[in-house]
C-alpha positions in Angstrom: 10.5 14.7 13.9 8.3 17.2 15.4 8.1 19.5 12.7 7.5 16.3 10.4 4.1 15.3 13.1 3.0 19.0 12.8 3.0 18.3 9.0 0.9 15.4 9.3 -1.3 17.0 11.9 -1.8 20.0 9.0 -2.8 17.0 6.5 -5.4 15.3 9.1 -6.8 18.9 10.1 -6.1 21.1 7.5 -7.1 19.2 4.3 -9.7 19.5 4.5 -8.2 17.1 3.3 25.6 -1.6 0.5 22.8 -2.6 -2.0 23.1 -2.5 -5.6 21.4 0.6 -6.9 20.8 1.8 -9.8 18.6 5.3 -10.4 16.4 5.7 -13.3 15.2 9.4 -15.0 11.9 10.3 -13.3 8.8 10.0 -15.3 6.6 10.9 -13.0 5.1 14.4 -12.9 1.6 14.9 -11.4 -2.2 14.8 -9.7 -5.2 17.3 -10.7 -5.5 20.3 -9.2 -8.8 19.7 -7.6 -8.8 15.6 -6.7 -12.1 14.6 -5.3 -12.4 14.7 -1.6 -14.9 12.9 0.7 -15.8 13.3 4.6 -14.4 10.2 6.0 -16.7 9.4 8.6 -20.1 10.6 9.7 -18.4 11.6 13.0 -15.7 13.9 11.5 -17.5 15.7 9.1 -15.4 18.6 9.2 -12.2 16.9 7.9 -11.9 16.2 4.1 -9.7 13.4 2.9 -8.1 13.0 -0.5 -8.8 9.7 -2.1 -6.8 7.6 -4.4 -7.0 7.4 -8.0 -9.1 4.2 -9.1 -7.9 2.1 -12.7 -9.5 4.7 -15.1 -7.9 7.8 -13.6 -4.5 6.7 -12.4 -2.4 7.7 -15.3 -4.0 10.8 -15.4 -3.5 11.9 -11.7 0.3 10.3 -12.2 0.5 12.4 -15.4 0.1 16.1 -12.7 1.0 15.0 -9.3 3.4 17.7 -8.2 5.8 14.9 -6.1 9.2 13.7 -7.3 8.7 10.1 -8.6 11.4 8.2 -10.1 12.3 4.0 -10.9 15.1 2.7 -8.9 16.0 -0.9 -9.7 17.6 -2.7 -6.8 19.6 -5.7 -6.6 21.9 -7.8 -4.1 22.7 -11.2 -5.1 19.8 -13.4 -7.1 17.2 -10.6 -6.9 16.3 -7.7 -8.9 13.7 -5.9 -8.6 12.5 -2.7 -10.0 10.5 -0.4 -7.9 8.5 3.4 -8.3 9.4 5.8 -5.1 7.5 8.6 -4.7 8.8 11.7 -2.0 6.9 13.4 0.2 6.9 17.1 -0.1 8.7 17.4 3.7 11.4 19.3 5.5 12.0 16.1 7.9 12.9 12.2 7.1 9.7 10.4 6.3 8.7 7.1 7.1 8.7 4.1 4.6 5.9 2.3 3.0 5.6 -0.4 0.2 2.8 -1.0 -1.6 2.4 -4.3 -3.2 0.7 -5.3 -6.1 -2.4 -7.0 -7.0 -2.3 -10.3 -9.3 -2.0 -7.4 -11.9 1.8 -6.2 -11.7 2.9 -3.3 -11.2 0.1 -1.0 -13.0 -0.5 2.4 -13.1 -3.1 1.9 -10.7 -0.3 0.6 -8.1 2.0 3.7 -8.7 -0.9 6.5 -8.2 -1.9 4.6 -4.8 1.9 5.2 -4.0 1.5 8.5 -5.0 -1.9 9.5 -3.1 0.7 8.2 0.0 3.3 10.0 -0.9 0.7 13.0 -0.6 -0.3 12.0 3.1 3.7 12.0 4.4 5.1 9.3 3.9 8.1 7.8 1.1 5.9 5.1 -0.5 7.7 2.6 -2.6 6.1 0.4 -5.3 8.0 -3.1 -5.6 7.5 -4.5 -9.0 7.8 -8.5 -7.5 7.6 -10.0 -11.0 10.6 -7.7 -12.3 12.5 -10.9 -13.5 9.7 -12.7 -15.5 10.8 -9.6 -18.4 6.6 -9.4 -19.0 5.1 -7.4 -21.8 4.0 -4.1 -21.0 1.6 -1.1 -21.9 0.9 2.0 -21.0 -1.0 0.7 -17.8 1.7 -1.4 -17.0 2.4 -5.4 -17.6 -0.3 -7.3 -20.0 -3.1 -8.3 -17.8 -3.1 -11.8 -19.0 0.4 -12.4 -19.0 0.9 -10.8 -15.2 -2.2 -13.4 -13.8 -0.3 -16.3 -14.9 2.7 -15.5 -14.4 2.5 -13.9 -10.5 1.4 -18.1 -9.8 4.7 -19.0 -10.7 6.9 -17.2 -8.1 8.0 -18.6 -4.8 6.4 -17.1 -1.6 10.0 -16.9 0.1 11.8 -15.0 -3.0 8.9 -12.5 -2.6 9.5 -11.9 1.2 12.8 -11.3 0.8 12.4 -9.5 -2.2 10.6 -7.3 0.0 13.0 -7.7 3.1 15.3 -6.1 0.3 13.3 -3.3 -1.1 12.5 -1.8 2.8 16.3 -2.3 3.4 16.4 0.3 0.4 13.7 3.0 1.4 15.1 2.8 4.9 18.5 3.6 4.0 17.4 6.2 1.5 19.0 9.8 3.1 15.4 11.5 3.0 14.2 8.4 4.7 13.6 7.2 9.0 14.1 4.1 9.7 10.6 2.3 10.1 8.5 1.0 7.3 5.1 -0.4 6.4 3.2 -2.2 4.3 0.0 -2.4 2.3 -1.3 -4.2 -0.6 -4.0 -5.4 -2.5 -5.9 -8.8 -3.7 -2.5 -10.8 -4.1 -0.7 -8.3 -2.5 -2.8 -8.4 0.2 -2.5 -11.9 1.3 1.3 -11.1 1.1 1.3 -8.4 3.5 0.2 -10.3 5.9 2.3 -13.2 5.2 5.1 -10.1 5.5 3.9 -9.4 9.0 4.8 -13.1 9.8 8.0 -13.2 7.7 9.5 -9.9 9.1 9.8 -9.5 13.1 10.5 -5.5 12.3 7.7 -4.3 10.3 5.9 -1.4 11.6 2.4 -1.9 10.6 0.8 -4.1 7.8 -2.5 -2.8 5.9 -4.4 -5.7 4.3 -6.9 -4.4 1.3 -8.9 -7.8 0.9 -6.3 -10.2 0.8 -6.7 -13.8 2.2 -5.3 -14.6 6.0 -2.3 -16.8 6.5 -2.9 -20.5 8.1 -3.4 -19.8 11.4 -0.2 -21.6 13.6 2.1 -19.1 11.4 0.5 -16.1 12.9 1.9 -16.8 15.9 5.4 -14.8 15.2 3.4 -11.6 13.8 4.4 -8.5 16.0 3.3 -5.8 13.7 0.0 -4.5 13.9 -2.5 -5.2 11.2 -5.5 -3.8 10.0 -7.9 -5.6 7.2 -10.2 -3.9 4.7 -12.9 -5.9 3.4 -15.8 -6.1 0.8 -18.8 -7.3 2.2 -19.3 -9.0 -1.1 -16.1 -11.1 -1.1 -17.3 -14.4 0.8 -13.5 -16.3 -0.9 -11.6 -13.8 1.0 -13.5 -13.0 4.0 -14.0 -16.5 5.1 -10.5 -16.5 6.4 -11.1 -13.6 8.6 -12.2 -15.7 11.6 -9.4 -17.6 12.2 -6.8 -15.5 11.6 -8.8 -12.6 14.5 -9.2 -15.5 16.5 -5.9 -16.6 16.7 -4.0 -13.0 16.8 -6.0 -11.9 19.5 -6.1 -15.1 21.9 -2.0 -13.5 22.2 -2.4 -10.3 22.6 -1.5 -8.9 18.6 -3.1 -5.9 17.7 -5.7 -7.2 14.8 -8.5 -4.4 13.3 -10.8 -5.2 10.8 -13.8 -3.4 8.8 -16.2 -5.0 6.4 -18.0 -2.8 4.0 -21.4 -3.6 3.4 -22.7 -4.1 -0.5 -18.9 -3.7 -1.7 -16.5 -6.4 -4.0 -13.4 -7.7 -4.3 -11.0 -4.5 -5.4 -13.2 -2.1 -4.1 -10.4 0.8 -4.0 -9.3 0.4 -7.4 -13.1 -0.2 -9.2 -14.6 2.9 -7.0 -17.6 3.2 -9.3 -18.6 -0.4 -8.7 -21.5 -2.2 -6.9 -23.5 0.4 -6.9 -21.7 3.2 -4.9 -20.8 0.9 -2.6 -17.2 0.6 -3.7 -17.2 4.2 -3.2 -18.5 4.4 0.1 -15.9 1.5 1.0 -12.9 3.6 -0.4 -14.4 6.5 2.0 -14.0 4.9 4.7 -10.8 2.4 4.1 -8.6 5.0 2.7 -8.7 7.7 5.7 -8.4 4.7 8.1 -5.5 3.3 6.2 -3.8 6.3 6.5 -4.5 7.0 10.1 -3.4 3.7 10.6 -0.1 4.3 9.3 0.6 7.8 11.0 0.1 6.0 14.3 2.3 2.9 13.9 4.8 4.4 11.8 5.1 8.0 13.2 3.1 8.6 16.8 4.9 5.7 18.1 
């Protein structure tokens, strides 16, 4: 482990910047050379922070990212899912983190997020929850159309433990420690949080501008949870209240940032609103990321 904190500690200073398993050939091979890099706060100038793909780039930095990816489909009993796991380049066993879709599937978009994660330390694994609706594909991943209406047909308990399953997976994995997180987006959002109620032993939940579960469930959430908001995004930020309210009249660890001027899907449309999305990715992805080395590692 310590070597593995010194690692993460080079990233942060230095960058400046039995389940049923079955292992499919990696198609993953890599990121650009030079990926953009932003300061990720006024105050700490000095330290430079690789960003995510957004949609128009993501195949592309997939397509040269020098980390091992490969599709593993897992199964145990009723479910299957397939997922995309992507390795940290580490000497030590990494901590676990899924990343959860938007109303979109499993997209391209999805996998380089993984990716850019798997890049700051961590084994990131990218569930695909609509594996068994057998959805047309494309380069990009499932048909747009066909993945909106069909991710309002599945049952909010098959997902969570469609999830419990998939970090049962990463955690077991030999490379792997035992903790995991969780972040997602839009859809994937709102379930992360229900995933902090669902799952007494998750290590941290990050919340990309997903709606807040109904406020007497949050009651058994013991994993800390940070939200990421666009300013402009009045459907999902109007369950914010409550759910702060709530976690922090007992004590759970709730952190929340809005960014001013930016929409819905801010980290995957980066060039929208005006460079507003832009600045919003800036700021959400270093904290997201410190976020995670603290719960996950530090602890």
């Amino acid at each position: 482990m310590s070597q593995y904190r010194a690692f993460l500690a080079g990233l942060a200073g230095a960058a400046s910047v039995a389940l049923g398993v079955t292992l499919l050939p990696s198609s993953s091979t890599a990121r650009p050379a030079n990926p953009a890099v932003v300061s990720p706060s006024a105050g700490s100038a000095s330290v430079q922070q690789a960003l995510p793909a957004d949609a128009a780039t993501a195949l592309e930095r997939l397509n040269t990212s020098p980390r091992h990816g490969e599709w593993a489909t897992i199964a145990q009993g009723a479910d299957t899912v397939n997922a995309w796991v992507v390795y940290p380049e580490v000497s030590e066993k990494a901590p676990v983190v899924l990343v959860v879709h938007e109303i979109f599937g499993l997209t391209a978009w999805i996998r380089a997020v993984a990716d850019q994660l798997a890049a700051e330390g961590f084994i990131a694994i990218a569930p695909d929850l609509m594996t068994q609706k057998h959805l047309p594909s494309t380069p990009n991943g499932p048909e747009q159309q066909a993945a909106t209406t069909a991710i309002r047909t599945l049952d909010p308990a098959t997902v969570q433990r469609q999830l419990d399953l998939v970090a049962q997976y990463g955690m077991k994995l030999p490379a792997a420690l035992p903790v995991y997180g969780v972040v997602g987006f839009c859809w994937g959002g709102s379930t992360v949080f229900n995933h902090a109620v669902h799952a007494p032993s998750l290590g941290a939940s990050v919340v990309y501008y997903g709606t807040s579960p109904a406020t007497p469930s949050l009651a058994s959430v013991k994993a800390p949870v940070l939200g990421l908001y666009g300013g402009n995004d009045a459907r999902v930020n109007a369950t914010i209240e409550a759910a702060e309210t709530a976690l922090t009249a007992r004590g759970a660890r709730f952190e929340k940032a809005i960014y001013e001027g930016a929409g819905h899907g801010f980290l995957r449309q980066q060039s929208g609103q005006e460079g507003a999305n832009l600045r919003a990715t800036q700021q959400a992805w270093p904290r997201t990321v410190g976020f995670l080395r603290e719960t996950l590692v530090a602890r």
